[in-house]
C-alpha positions as CSV (number, residue, x, y, z in Angstrom):
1,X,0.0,0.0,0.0
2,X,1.4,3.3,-1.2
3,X,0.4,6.7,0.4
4,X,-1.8,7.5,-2.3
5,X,-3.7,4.4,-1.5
6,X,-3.7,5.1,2.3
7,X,-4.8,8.8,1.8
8,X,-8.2,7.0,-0.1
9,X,-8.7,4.9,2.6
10,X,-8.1,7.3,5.4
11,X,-11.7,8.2,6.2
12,X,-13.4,4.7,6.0
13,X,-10.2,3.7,8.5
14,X,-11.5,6.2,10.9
15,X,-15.2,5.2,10.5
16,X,-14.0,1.7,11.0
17,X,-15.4,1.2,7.5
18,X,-12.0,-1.3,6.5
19,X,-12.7,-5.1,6.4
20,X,-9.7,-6.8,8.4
21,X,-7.2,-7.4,5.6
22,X,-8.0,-3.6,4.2
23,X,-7.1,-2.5,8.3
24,X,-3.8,-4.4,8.5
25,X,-2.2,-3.3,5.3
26,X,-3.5,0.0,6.2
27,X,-1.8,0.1,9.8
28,X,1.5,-1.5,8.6
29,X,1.7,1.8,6.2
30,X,1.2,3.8,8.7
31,X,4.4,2.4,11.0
32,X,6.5,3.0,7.6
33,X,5.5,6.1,7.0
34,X,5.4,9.1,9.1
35,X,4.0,12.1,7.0
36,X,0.5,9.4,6.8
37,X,0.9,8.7,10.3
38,X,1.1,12.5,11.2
39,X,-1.5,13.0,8.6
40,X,-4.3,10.0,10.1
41,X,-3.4,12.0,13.6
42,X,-4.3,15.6,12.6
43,X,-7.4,14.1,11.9
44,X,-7.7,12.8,14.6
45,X,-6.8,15.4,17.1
46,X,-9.0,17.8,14.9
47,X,-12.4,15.8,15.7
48,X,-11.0,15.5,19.8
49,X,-10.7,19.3,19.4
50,X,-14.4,19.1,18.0
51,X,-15.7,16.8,20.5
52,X,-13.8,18.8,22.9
53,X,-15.3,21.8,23.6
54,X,-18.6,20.4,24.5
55,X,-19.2,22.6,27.6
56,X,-18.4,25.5,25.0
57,X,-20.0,24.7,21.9
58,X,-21.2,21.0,21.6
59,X,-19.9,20.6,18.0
60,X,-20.7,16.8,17.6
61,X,-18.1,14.2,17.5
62,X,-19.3,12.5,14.3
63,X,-18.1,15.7,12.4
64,X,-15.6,14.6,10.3
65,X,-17.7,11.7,9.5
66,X,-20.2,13.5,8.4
67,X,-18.4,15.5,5.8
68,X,-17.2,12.6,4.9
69,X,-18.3,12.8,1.0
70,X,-16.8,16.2,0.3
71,X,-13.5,14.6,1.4
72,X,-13.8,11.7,-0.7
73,X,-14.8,14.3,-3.5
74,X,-11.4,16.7,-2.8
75,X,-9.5,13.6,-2.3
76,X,-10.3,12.6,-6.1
77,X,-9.6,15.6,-7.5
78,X,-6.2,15.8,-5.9
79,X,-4.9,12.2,-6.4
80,X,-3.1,12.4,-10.0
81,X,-1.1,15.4,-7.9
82,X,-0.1,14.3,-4.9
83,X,-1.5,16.7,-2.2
84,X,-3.1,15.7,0.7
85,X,-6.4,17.4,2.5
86,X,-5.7,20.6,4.3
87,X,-6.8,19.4,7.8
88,X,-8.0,22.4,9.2
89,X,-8.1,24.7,6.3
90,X,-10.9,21.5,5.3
91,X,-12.5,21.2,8.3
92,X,-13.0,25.2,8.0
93,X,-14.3,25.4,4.5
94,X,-16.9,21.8,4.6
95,X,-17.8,23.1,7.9
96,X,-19.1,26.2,5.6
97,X,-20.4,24.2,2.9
98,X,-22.1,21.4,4.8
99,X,-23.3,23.4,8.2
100,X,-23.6,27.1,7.9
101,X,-23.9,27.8,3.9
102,X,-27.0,25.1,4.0
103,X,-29.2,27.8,6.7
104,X,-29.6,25.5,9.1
105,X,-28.5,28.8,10.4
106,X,-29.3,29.8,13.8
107,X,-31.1,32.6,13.2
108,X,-33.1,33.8,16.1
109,X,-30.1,32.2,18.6
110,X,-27.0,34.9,19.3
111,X,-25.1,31.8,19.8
112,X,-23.9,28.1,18.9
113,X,-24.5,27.4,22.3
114,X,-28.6,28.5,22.3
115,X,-28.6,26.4,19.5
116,X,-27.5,23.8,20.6
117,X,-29.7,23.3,23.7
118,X,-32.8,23.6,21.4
119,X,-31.3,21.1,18.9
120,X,-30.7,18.7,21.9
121,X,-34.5,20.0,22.6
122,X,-35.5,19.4,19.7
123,X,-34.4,15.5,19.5
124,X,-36.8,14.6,22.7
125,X,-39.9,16.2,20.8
126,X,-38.9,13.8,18.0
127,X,-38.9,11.0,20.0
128,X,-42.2,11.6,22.2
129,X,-43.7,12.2,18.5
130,X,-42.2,8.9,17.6
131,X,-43.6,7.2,20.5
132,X,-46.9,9.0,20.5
133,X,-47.7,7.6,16.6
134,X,-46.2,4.1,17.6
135,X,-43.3,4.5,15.5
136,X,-40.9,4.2,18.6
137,X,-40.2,3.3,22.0
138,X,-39.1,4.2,25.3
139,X,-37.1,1.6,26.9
140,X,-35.1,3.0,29.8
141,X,-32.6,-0.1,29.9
142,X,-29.5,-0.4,32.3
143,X,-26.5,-1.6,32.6
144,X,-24.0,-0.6,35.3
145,X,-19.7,-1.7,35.7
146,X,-16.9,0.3,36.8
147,X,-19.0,2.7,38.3
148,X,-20.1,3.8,35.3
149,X,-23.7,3.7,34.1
150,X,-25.4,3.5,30.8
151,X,-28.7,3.1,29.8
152,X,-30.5,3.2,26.2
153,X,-33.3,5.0,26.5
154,X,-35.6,4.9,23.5
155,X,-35.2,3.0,19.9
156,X,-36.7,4.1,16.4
157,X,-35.9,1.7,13.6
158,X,-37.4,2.7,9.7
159,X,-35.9,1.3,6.6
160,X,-33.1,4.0,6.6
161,X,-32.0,3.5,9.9
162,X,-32.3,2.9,13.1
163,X,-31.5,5.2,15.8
164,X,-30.2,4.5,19.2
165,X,-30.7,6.8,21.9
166,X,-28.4,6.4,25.5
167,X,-27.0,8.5,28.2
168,X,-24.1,7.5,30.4
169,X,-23.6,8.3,33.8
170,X,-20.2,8.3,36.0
171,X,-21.7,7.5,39.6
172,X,-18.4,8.8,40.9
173,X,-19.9,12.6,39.1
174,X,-16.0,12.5,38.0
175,X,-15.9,12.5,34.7
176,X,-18.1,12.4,31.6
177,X,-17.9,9.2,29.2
178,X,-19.4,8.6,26.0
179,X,-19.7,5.3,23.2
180,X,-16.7,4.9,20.6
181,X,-18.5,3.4,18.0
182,X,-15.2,2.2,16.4
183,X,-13.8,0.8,19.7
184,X,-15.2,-1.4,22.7
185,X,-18.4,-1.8,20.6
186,X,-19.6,-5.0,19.0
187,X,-23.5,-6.4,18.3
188,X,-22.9,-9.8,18.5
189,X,-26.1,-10.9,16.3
190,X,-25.4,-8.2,13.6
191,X,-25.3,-11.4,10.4
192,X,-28.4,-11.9,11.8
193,X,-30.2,-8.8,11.6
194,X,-27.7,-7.0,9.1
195,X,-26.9,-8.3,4.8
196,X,-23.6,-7.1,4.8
197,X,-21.2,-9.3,4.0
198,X,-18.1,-7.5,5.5
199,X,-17.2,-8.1,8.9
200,X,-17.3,-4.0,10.2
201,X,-20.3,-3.1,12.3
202,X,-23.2,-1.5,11.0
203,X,-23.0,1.3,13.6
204,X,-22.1,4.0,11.2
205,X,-21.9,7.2,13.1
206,X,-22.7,8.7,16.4
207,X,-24.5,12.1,17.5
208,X,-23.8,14.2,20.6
209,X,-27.0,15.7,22.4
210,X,-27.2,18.6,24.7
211,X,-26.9,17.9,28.5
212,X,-27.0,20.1,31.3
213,X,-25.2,17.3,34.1
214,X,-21.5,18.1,34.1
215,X,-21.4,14.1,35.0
216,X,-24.3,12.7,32.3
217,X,-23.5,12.3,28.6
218,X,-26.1,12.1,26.2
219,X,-26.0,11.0,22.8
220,X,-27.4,8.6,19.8
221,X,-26.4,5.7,18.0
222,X,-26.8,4.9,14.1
223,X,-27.3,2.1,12.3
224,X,-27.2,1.2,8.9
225,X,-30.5,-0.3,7.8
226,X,-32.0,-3.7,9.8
227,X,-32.8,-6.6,7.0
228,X,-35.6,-7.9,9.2
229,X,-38.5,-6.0,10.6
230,X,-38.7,-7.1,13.9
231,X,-36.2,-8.3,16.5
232,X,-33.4,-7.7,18.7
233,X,-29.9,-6.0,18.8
234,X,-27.2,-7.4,21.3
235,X,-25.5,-5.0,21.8
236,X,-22.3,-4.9,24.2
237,X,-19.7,-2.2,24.9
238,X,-16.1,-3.2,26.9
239,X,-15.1,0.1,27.0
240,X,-16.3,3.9,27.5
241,X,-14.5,6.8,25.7
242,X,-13.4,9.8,28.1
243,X,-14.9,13.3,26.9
244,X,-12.0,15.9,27.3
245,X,-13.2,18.8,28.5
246,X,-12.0,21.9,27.2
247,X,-10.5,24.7,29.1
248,X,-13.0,27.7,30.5
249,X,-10.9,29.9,28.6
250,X,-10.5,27.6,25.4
251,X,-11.2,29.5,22.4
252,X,-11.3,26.8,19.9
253,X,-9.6,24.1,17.6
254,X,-5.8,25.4,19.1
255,X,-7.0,24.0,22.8
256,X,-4.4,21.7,24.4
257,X,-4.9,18.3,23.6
258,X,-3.7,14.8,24.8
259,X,-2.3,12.6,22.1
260,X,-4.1,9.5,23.1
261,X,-8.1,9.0,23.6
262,X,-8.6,7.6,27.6
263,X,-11.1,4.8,28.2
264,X,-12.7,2.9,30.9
265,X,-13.3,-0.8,30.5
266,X,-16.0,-2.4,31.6
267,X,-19.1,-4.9,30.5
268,X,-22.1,-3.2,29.7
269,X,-25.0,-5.7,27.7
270,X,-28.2,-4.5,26.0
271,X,-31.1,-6.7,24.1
272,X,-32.7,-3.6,22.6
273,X,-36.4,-4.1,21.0
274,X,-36.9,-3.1,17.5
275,X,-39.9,-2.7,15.0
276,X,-38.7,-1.3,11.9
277,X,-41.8,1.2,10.1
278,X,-41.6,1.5,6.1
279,X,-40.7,5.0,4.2
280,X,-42.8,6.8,1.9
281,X,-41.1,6.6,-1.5
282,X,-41.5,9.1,-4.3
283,X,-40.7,8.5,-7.7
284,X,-39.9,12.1,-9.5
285,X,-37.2,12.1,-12.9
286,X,-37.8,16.2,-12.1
287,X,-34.7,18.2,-14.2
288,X,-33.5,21.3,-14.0
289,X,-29.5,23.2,-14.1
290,X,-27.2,24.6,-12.1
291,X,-25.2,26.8,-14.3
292,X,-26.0,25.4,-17.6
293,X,-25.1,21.4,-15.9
294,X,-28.4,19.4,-16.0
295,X,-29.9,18.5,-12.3
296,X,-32.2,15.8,-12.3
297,X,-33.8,14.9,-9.2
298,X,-34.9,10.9,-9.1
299,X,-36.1,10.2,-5.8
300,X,-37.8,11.7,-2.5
301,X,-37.6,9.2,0.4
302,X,-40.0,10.1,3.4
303,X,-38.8,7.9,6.4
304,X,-40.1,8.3,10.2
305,X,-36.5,9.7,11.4
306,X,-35.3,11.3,8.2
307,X,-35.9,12.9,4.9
308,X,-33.9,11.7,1.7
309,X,-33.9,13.5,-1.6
310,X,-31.9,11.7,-4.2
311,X,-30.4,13.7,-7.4
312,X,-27.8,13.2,-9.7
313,X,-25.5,16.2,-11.7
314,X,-23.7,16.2,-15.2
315,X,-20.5,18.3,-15.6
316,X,-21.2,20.1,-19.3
317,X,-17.7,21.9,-18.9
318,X,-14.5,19.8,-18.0
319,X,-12.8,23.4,-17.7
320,X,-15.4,24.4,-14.9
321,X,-16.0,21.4,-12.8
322,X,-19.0,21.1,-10.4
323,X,-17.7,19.2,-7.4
324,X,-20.7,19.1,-5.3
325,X,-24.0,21.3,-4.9
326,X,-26.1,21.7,-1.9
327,X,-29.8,21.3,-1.4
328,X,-30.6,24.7,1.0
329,X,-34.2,23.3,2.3
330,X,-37.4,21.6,1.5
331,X,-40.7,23.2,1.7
332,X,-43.9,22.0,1.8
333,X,-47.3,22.9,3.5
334,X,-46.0,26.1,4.9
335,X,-43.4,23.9,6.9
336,X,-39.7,24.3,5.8
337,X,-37.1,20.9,6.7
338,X,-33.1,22.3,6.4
339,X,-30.4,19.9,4.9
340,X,-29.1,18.0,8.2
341,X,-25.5,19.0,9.1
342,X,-25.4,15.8,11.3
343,X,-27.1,13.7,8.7
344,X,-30.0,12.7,11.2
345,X,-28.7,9.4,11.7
346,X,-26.1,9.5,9.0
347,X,-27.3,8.1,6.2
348,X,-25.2,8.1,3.4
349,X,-24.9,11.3,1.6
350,X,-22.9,8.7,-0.5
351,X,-22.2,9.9,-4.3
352,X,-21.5,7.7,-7.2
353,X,-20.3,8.4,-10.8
354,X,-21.9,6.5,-14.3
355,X,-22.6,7.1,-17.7
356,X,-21.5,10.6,-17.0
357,X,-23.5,11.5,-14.1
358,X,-22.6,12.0,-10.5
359,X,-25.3,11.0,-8.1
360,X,-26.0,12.1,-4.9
361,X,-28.2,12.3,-1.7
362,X,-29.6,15.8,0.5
363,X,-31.0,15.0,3.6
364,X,-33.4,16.4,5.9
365,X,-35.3,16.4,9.2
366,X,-38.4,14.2,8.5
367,X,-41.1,14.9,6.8
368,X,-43.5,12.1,7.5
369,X,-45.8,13.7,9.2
370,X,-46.6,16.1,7.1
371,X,-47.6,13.5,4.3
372,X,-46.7,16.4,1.9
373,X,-48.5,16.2,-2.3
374,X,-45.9,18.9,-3.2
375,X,-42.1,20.1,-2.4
376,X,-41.1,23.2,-3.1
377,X,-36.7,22.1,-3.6
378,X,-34.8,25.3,-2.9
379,X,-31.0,25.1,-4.4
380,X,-28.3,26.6,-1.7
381,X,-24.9,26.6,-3.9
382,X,-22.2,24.7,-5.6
383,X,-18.9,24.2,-5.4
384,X,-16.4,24.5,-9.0
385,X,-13.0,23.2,-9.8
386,X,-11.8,25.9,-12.4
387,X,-9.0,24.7,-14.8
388,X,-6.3,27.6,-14.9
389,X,-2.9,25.7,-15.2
390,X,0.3,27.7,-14.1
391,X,3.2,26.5,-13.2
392,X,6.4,28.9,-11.1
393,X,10.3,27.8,-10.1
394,X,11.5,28.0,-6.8
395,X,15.3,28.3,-6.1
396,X,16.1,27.5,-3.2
397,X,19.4,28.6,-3.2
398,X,18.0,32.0,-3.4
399,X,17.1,34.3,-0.5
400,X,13.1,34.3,1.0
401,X,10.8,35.9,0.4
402,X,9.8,33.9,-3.6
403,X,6.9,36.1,-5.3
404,X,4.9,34.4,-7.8
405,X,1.6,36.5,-9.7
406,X,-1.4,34.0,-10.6
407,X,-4.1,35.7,-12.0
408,X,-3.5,39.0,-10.7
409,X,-2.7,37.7,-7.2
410,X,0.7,37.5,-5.1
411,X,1.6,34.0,-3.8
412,X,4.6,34.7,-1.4
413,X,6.7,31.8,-0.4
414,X,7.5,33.2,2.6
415,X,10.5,30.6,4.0
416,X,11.3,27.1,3.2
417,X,13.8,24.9,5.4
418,X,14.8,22.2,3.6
419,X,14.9,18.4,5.4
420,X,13.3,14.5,5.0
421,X,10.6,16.9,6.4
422,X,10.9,20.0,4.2
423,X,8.7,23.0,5.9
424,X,7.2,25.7,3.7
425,X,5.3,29.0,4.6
426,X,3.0,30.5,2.4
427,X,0.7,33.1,2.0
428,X,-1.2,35.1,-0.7
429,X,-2.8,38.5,-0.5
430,X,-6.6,38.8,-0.1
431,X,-7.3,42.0,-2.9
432,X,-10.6,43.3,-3.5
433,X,-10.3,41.2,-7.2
434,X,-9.0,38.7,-5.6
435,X,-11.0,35.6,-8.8
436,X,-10.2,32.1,-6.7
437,X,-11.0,31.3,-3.0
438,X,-8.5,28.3,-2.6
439,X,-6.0,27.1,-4.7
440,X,-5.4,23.5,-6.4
441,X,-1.7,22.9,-6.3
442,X,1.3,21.0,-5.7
443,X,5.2,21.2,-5.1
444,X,7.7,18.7,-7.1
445,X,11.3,18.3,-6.8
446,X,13.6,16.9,-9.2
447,X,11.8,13.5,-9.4
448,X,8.6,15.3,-9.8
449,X,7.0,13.3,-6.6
450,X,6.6,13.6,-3.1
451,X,3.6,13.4,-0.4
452,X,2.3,16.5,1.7
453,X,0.5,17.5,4.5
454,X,-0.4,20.6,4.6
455,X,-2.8,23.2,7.6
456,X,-4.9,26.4,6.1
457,X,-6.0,29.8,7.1
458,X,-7.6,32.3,5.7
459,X,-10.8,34.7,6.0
460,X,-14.5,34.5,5.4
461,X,-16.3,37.2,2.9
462,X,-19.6,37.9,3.3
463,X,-22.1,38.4,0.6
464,X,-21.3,42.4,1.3
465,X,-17.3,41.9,0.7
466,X,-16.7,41.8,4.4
467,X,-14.1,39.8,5.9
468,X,-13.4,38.1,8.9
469,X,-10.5,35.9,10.4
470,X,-11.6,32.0,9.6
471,X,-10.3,31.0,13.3
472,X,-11.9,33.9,14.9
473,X,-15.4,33.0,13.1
474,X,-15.3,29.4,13.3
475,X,-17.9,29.0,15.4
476,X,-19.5,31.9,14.8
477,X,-20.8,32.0,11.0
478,X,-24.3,32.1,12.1
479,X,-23.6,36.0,12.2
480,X,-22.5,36.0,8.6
481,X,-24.7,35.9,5.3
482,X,-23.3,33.7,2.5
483,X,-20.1,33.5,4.1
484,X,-17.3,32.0,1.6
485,X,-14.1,30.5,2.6
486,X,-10.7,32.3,0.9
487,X,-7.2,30.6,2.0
488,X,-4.2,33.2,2.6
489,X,-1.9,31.5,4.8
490,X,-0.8,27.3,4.0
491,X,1.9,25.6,6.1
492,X,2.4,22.7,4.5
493,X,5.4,19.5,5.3
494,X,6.8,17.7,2.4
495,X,8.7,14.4,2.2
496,X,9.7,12.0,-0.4
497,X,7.5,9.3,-0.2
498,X,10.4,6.6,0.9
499,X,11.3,9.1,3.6
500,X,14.8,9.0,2.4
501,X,17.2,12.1,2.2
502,X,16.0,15.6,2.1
503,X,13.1,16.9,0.1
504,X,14.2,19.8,-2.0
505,X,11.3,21.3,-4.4
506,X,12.3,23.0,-8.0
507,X,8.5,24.2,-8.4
508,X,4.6,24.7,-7.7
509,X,2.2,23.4,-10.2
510,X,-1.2,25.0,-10.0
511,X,-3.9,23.1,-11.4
512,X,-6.8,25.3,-10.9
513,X,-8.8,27.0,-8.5
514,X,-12.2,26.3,-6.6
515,X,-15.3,29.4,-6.1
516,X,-18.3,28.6,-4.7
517,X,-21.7,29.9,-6.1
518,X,-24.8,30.7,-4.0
519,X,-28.6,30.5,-5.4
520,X,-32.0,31.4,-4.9
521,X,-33.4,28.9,-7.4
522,X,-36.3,27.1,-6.4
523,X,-37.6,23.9,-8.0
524,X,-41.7,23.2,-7.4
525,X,-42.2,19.1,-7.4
526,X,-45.8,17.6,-7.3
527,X,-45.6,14.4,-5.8
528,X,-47.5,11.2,-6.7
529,X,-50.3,9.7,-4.4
């Protein structure tokens, strides 16, 4: 396995998503190479940081999962050159795309943390409307070791998914703990209940939920979708993950963090109930375009926990690629359903490419009570590659600061100091015609290979041309209106992929450049009885 290789498998390794061969190879790359190792770390460290400032914020700990397909999309578009993910630069700019530029938007709340408890709020009327139209259950089952308490406390299987909810308690009011759902989890039935052949478990993500207790973690389970309609999961746990708290006076992401997660072991056994209810499924073949690429939009799924709108896109112009587009909202009988920045369970979001056509999947809070005869789809934006190839020597030999002029902007290399782990600084100027918001590039040496990793700043320009610091505004983009994401400062580390003598780079290829556009298109849908 080459790093190429690893850096495509490096979000279904952290979902657990590998089959056993797939994990091993993986892992034995990892103790050869240290750029992927550091690389599979930042990752790492970045959802901690996430999960981390729950008493601050509450960002969920299934984050990075859930922008899983936008990495898997960047990752593609990047593999013929070499350059890894941005870690935070990424986080930043899906965080954007997936949470804030969809308007899930907090209006009305003057911060994440409001929000959040209403969110958390929010999931409880769910459930007690689940419950009340015998779609779910309460359960209230416990299980105590170590101290430590957990109970599952309601169930709501449909042929999406099935959602989980539990809190866990330390009786020692010491810490707070919480389910790994890659590590000390198993469902020891799951061939009977789940079609998958592969041997990973079809909990597929996990959802933090609001709590006040400073000792009580709340949060919900997801499954992929049962293959029987009736039964029981087994589920066990043998170990508890440790929440790390963050600081009072943590800011953000830069928080100290440990370099290993903590657990507590224990034995904690569930049988957990299930009746799965059926979804409402819409057939539409509705088209319209984005930007002169046709949009048709194939299916609407109406399931108890979650809404599912399926589309596929065609790319008309290879020089002005459409990576992804967003879905903004559904509306119908005065009631308006957001795309889900948590995916609601986390079903798929999955993409797929044939015949010329990418597919894809919005999803949204449920609709199934509303038993809606007509959608109203309104578009949020889309994301473009732009082909704009450029390519600039660097001498290293010759004093820093390097300027290079793409299309009317100054890309500085600011400082590079040359090793096996060869560390660049650069930065480019934000001007008022500034065409690009991040760049497509790569550095080559001699051989014309190597592997980087590679961190991002930048600011965020609102629709009015007013900028803010990305870091400072990370968590606060509800205050901003069609915020978009413009890199100016990269620290990126580069190696030669056998880690062996110093990497010394002759040049920066730029591919392209990515923009994002925002709509107000709306697409009216009559649905069949």
């Amino acid at each position: 396995m080459n790093c190429s290789d690893t850096q495509e498998l490096l979000m279904d390794y952290l979902e657990g998503n590998l089959d056993k061969t797939a994990r091993k190879e993986f892992e034995l790359h990892l103790n050869e190479c240290k750029s992927c190792e550091k690389e599979l770390k930042d990752f790492q460290q970045t959802i901690i940081a996430l999960e981390s400032e729950s008493d601050v914020i509450q960002i969920p700990d299934d984050f990075m999962s859930n922008v899983r397909q936008a990495v898997a999309d960047t990752q593609k578009s990047r593999r013929k050159i070499y350059q890894r993910p941005a870690v935070m630069g990424l986080v930043a700019a899906l965080f954007l795309t997936l949470f804030v530029g969809t308007a899930v938007a907090m209006n009305g709340f003057e911060n994440f943390m409001e929000w959040w408890k209403d969110f958390g709020n929010k999931q409880d009327e769910r459930m007690q409307d689940y419950v009340q139209h015998g779609l779910g259950d309460y359960l209230n089952l416990v299980a105590e070791s170590n101290g430590v308490k957990v109970t599952i406390t309601s169930v709501v299987a449909d042929d999406i998914q099935t959602l989980i909810y539990y809190e866990v308690e330390d009786q020692k009011k010491e810490n707070k703990y919480m389910i790994n759902y890659t590590e000390g989890l198993r469902i020891a039935n799951q061939d009977d209940l789940w079609s998958n052949e592969d041997d990973y478990s079809p909990v597929n993500n996990h959802l933090s939920i609001y709590s006040e207790s400073s000792h009580v973690y709340k949060g919900r389970l997801g499954t992929a979708p049962l293959s029987t309609n009736e039964g029981t999961i087994q589920l066990e746990l043998s170990k508890l993950q440790k929440v790390i708290e963050a600081p009072a006076d943590a800011e953000g992401p830069e928080s100290p963090l440990t370099d290993t997660i903590e657990f507590i072991e224990g034995d904690w056994q569930f049988d957990i109930p299930f009746k799965k209810h059926s979804a409402i499924v819409h057939e539409l073949q509705v088209e319209t375009e984005i930007d002169g690429n046709p949009v048709i939009f194939e299916k609407l799924t109406i399931a108890p926990t979650i809404t599912v709108l399926s589309y596929r896109y065609r790319n008309e112009n290879p020089d002005r690629r459409m990576d992804y587009m967003t879905i903004d909202s559904l509306e119908s009988n005065g009631k308006r359903v957001y795309t889900d920045p948590f995916r609601l369970g986390g079903y798929g979001g999955g993409g797929g490419y044939a015949s010329g056509w990418n597919s894809a999947e919005a999803t949204f809070e449920s609709l199934y009570f509303e038993k809606p005869m007509d959608i109203r789809v309104h578009i949020g934006s889309a994301s473009f590659s732009i082909t704009e190839k450029a390519d600039f020597a660097i001498d290293v030999s010759k004093a820093f600061p390097q300027v290079l002029e793409y299309l009317g902007t100054k890309i500085t290399i600011e400082d590079i100091e040359i090793g096996v782990q060869t560390k660049i600084e650069m930065s480019e100027e934000l001007n008022p015609n500034r065409v690009y918001e991040r760049l497509d590039y790569r550095f080559y040496d001699e051989e014309d290979r190597g592997s980087s990793v590679a961190s991002v700043d930048g600011y965020y320009i609102d629709k009015d041309g007013m900028k803010y610091k990305a870091m400072d505004y990370f968590y606060r983009l509800n205050e901003l209106e069609n915020p978009r994401f413009f890199s100016t400062e990269h620290h990126i580390e580069l190696s030669r992929e056998d880690q062996k003598g110093d990497y010394i780079p002759i040049g920066i290829e730029i591919e392209g450049y990515r923009i994002t556009s925002i709509y107000d298109n709306i697409v009216e849908i009559t649905l069949d009885e």
